[in-house]
C-alpha positions as CSV (number, residue, x, y, z in Angstrom):
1,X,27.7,-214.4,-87.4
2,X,29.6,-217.4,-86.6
3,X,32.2,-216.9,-83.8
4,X,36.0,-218.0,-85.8
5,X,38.8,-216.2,-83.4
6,X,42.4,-216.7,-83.3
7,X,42.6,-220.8,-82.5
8,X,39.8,-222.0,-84.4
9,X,40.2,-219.7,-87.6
10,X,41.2,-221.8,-90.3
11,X,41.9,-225.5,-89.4
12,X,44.6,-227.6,-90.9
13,X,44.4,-230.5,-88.7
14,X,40.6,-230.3,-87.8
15,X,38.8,-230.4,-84.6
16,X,37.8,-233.8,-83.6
17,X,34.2,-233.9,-84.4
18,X,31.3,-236.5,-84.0
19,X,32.3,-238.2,-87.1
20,X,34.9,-236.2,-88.6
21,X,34.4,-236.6,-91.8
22,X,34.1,-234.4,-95.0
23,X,30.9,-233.2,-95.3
24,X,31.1,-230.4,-97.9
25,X,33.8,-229.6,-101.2
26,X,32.9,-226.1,-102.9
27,X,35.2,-224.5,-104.7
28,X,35.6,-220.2,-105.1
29,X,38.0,-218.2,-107.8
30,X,37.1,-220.1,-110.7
31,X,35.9,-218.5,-113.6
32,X,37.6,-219.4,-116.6
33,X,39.0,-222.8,-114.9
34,X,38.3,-226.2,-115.4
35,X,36.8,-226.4,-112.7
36,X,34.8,-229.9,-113.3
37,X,38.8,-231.3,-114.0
38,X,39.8,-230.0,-110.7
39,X,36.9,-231.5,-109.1
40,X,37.7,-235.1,-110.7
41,X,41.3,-234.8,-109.7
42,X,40.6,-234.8,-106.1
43,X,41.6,-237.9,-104.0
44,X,39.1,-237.5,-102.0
45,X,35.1,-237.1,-101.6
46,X,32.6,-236.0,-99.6
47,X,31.9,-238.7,-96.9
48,X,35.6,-239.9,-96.8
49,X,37.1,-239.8,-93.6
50,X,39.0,-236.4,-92.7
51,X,42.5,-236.7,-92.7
52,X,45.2,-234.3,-91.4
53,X,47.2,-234.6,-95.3
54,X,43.3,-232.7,-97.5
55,X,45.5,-230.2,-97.7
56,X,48.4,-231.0,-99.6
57,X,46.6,-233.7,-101.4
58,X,44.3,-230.9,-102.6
59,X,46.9,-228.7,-103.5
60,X,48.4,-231.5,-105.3
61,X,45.1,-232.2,-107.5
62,X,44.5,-228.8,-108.6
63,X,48.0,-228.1,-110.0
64,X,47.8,-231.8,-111.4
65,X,44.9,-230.7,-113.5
66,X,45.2,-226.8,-114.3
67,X,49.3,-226.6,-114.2
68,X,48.6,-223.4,-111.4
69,X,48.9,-223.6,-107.7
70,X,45.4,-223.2,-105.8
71,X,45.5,-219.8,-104.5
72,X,43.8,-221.5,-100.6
73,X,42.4,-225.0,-99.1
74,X,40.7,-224.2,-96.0
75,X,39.4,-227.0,-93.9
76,X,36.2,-225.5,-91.6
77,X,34.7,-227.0,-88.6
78,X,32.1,-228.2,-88.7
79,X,28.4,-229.3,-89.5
80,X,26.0,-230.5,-86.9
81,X,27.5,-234.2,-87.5
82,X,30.8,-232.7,-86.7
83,X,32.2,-233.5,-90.3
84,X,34.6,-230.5,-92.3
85,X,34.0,-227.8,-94.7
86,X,36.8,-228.0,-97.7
87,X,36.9,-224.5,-99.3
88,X,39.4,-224.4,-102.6
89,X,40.6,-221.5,-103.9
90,X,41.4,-221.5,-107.7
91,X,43.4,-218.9,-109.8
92,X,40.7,-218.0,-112.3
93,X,39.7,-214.8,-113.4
94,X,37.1,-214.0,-110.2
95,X,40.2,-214.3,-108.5
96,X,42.6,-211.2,-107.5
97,X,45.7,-210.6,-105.6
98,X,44.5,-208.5,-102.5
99,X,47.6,-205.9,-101.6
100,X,48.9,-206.3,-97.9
101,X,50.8,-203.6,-95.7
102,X,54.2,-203.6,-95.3
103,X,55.4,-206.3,-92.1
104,X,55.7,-204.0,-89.0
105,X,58.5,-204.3,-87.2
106,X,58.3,-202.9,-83.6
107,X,59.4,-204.9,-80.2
108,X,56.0,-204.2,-78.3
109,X,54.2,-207.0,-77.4
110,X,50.4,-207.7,-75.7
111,X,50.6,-208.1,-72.0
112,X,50.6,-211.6,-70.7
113,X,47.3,-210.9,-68.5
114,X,45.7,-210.2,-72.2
115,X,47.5,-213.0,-73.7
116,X,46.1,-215.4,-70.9
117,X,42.5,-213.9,-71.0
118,X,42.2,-214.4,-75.1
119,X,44.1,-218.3,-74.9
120,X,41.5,-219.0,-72.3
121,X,38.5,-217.7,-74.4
122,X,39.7,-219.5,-77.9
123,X,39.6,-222.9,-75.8
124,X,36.0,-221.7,-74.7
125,X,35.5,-220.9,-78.0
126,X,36.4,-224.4,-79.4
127,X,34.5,-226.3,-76.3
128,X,31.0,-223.9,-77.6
129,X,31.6,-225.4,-81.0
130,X,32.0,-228.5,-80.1
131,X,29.0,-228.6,-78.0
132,X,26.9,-226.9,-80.4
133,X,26.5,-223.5,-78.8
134,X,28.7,-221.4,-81.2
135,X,26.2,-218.6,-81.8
136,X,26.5,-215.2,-80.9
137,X,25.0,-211.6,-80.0
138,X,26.4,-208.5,-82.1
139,X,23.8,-206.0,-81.6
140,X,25.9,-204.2,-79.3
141,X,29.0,-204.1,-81.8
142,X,30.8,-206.7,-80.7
143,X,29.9,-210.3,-80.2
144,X,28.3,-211.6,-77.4
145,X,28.2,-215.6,-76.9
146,X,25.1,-217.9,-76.4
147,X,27.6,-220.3,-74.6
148,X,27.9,-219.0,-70.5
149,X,31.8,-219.6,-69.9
150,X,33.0,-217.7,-73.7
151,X,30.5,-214.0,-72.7
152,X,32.2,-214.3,-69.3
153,X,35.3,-213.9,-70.7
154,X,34.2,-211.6,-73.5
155,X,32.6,-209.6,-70.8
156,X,36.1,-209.3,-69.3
157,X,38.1,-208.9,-72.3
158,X,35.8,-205.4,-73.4
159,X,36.5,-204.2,-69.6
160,X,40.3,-204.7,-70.4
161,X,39.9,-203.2,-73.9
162,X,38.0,-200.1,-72.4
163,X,41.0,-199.6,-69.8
164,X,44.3,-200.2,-71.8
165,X,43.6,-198.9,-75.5
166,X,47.0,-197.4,-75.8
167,X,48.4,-201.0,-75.8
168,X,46.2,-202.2,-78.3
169,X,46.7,-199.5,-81.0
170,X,50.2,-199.9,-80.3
171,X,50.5,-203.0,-81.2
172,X,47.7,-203.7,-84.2
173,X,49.9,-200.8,-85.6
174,X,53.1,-201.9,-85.2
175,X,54.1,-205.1,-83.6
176,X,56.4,-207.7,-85.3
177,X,54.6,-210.5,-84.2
178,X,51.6,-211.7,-86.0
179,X,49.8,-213.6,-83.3
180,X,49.8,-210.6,-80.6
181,X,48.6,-208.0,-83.9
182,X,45.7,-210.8,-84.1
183,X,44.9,-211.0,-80.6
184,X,45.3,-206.9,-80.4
185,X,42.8,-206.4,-83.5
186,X,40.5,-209.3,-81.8
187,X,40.7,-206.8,-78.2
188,X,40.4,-203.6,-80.0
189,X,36.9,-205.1,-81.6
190,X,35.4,-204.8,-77.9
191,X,37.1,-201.4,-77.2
192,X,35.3,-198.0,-77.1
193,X,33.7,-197.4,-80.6
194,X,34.8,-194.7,-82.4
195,X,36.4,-193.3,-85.7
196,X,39.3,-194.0,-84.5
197,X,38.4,-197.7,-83.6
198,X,37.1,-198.1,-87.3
199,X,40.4,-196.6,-89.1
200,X,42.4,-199.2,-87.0
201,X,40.7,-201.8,-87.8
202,X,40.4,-201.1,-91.3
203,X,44.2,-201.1,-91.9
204,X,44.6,-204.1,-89.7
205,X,42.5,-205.7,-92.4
206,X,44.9,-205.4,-94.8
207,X,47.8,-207.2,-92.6
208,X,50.1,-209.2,-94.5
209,X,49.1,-212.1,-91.6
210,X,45.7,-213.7,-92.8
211,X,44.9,-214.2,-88.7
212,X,45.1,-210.7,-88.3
213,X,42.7,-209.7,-91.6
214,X,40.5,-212.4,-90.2
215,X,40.2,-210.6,-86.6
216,X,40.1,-207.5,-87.9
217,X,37.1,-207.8,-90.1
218,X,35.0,-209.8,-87.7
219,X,35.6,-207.0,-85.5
220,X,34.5,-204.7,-88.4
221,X,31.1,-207.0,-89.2
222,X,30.1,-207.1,-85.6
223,X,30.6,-202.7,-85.8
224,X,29.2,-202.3,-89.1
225,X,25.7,-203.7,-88.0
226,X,25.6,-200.9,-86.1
227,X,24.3,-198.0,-88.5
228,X,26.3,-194.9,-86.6
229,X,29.3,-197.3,-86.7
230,X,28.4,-198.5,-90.4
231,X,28.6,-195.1,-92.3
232,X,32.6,-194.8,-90.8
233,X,33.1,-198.2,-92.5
234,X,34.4,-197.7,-96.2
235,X,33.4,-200.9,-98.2
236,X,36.1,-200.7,-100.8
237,X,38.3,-202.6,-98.9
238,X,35.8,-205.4,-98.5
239,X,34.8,-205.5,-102.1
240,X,38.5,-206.5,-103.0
241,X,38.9,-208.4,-99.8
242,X,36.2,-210.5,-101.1
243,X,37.8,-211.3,-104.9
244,X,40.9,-212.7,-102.6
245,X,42.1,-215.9,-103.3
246,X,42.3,-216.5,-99.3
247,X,39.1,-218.0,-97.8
248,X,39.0,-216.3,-94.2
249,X,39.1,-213.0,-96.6
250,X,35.8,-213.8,-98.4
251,X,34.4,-215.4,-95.8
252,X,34.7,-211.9,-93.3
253,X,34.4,-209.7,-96.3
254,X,31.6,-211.0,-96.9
255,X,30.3,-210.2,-93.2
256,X,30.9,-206.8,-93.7
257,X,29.5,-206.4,-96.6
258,X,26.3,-207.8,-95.7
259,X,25.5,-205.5,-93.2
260,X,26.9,-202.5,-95.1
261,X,24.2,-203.4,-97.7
262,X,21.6,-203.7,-95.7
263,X,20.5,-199.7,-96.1
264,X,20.2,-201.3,-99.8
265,X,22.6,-197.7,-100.6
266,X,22.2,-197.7,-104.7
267,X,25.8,-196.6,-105.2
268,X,27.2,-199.7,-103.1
269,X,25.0,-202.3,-104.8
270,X,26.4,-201.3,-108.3
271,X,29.7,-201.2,-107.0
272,X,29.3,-204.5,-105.8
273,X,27.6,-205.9,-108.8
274,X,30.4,-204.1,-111.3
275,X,33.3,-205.5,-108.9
276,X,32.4,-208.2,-107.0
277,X,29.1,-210.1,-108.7
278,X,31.6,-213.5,-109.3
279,X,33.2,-214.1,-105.8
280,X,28.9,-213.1,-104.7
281,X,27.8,-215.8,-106.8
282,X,30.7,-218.3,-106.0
283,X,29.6,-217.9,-102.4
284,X,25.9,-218.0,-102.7
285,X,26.3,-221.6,-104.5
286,X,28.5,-223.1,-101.6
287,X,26.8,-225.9,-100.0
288,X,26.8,-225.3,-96.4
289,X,24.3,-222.5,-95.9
290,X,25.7,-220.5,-93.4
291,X,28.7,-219.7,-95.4
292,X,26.8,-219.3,-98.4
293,X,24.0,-216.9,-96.8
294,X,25.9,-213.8,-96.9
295,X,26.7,-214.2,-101.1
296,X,22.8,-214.9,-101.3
297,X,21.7,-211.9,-99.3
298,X,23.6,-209.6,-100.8
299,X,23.0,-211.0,-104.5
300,X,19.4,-210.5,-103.9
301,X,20.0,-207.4,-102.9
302,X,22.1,-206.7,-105.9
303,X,18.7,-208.1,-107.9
304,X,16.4,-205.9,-106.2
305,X,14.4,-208.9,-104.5
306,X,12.6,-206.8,-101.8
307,X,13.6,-207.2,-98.0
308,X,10.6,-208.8,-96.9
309,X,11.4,-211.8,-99.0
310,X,14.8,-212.4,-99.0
311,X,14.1,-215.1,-96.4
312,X,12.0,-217.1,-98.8
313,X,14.3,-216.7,-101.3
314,X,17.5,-217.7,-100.4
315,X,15.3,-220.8,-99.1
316,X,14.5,-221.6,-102.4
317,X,16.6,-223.1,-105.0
318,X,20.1,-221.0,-105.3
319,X,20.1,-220.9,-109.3
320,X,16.1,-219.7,-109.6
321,X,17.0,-216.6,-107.3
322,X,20.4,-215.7,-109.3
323,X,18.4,-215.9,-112.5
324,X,16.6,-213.1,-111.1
325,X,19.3,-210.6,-112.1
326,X,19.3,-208.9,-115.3
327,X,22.0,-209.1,-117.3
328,X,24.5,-206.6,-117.6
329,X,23.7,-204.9,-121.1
């Protein structure tokens, strides 16, 4: 799973890459759309420089063409040539409104040690992307950097999660102020496993601030591939998390999800297929492959393509494996 924490989540400015250009446009939420109109609207192309106004000149496009706002644009560093992912969220029928909680409102805040220790790892964070060592261990239910200066301080930030959980619960639960929830749920991820741990985490993800759903659910993908952690995880959350019209929201859903399917539990694969199929297919036809992996492992789970060869066949060509589904009769 690719490390996105708190700083380099959801970029509207873009990290500085090699080239920074835009390498990829896919688009997600658009059944029934125009999508094709949408696509010629755009003022922009893949291979055009990146610049800091994609956004706006996005949203601009798609209510030009389709009279409706786009639900998302999320701009995602970065391919190996250091040029953006553009992700555009469109108001069509594989789209739904995913419910929040209510804003808390309490006065406790993180500790500044905590504070410090997660600002220094999102700057390690960013330098590992930038050098190309983003990947990441979760075997032990919780990630685990390839790059030597981020583990350090993930090493350090589980030791400080094991010793001060009361804070953390405290304030994922109730603090008014979205960055230190997203830093807490972030912590909490590395803390002592447990039921407890997993029911936290699970209403953090539906937090009315994106950051703190995105934190949250990592957390939640890096426990779930952990089969004594998996069976506390309830997918019915993810499976409308991943029909949101937000991008970090399918894009860690879709974590989840994945390793929640992996027991290939009958019951979850038709839930998935009855509720989510659309926002699966979407996915598994982006064009950078590791966002669009998850969609086309859990599709061919879905299809019944046998474990031993999912590998070759999300390889292969995208719409040969999705015709591999029978149709719903």
């Amino acid at each position: 799973m690719r490390r996105l924490r708190f700083a380099v989540i959801l970029l509207s400015a873009g990290l500085v890459g090699a080239r920074d250009r835009i390498g990829t446009i896919d688009f997600y939420g658009y059944k029934g759309v125009n999508v094709d109109a949408v696509a010629r609207a755009l003022p922009f192309h893949v291979g055009d420089p990146y610049t800091v106004n994609v956004k706006s000149r996005a949203r601009e496009a798609v209510f030009g063409a389709i009279g409706r706002p786009a639900t998302d644009v999320a701009v995602v560093c970065c391919d190996p040539d250091g040029d953006q992912h553009i992700y555009i969220g469109l108001p069509g029928e594989s789209s739904r409104l995913f419910s929040n909680n209510p804003e808390p409102q309490g006065s406790v805040r993180l500790s500044s040690e905590l504070m410090d220790l997660q600002k220094r790892l999102d700057a390690a964070d960013e330098a590992a992307v930038h050098a190309g060592d983003a990947g990441e261990d979760d075997s032990q239910g919780y990630a685990l950097s390839a790059n030597p200066a981020a583990r350090a301080l993930e090493l350090k930030l589980r030791e400080y999660a094991l010793q001060h959980e009361k804070e953390l619960y405290s304030v994922l639960e109730s603090s008014a102020d979205a960055e230190h929830r997203a830093y807490a749920a972030n912590a909490l991820g590395y803390g002592r496993q447990s039921a407890r741990q997993i029911s936290a985490l699970v209403r953090a993800s539906r937090d009315p601030s994106d950051l703190v759903r995105n934190n949250a659910t990592r957390a939640l993908g890096c426990l779930a591939g952990k089969p004594e952690m998996g069976k506390l995880i309830p997918p019915d959350t993810f499976i409308d998390m991943i029909n949101s019209g937000i991008w970090t929201d399918r894009n860690k859903a879709s974590f989840v999800l994945l390793a929640l399917s992996a027991a290939r539990d009958p019951k979850l694969l038709a839930l998935l297929r009855a509720q989510a199929l659309d926002a699966i297919v979407e996915m598994a036809r982006w064009h950078d492959s590791g966002h669009a992996l998850p969609g086309i492992w859990i599709f061919a789970r879905i299809a019944g393509v046998p474990e031993t060869t999912v590998v070759q066949a999300a390889a292969g060509p995208v719409e040969a494996m999705l015709a591999l589904l029978p149709p719903v009769r």
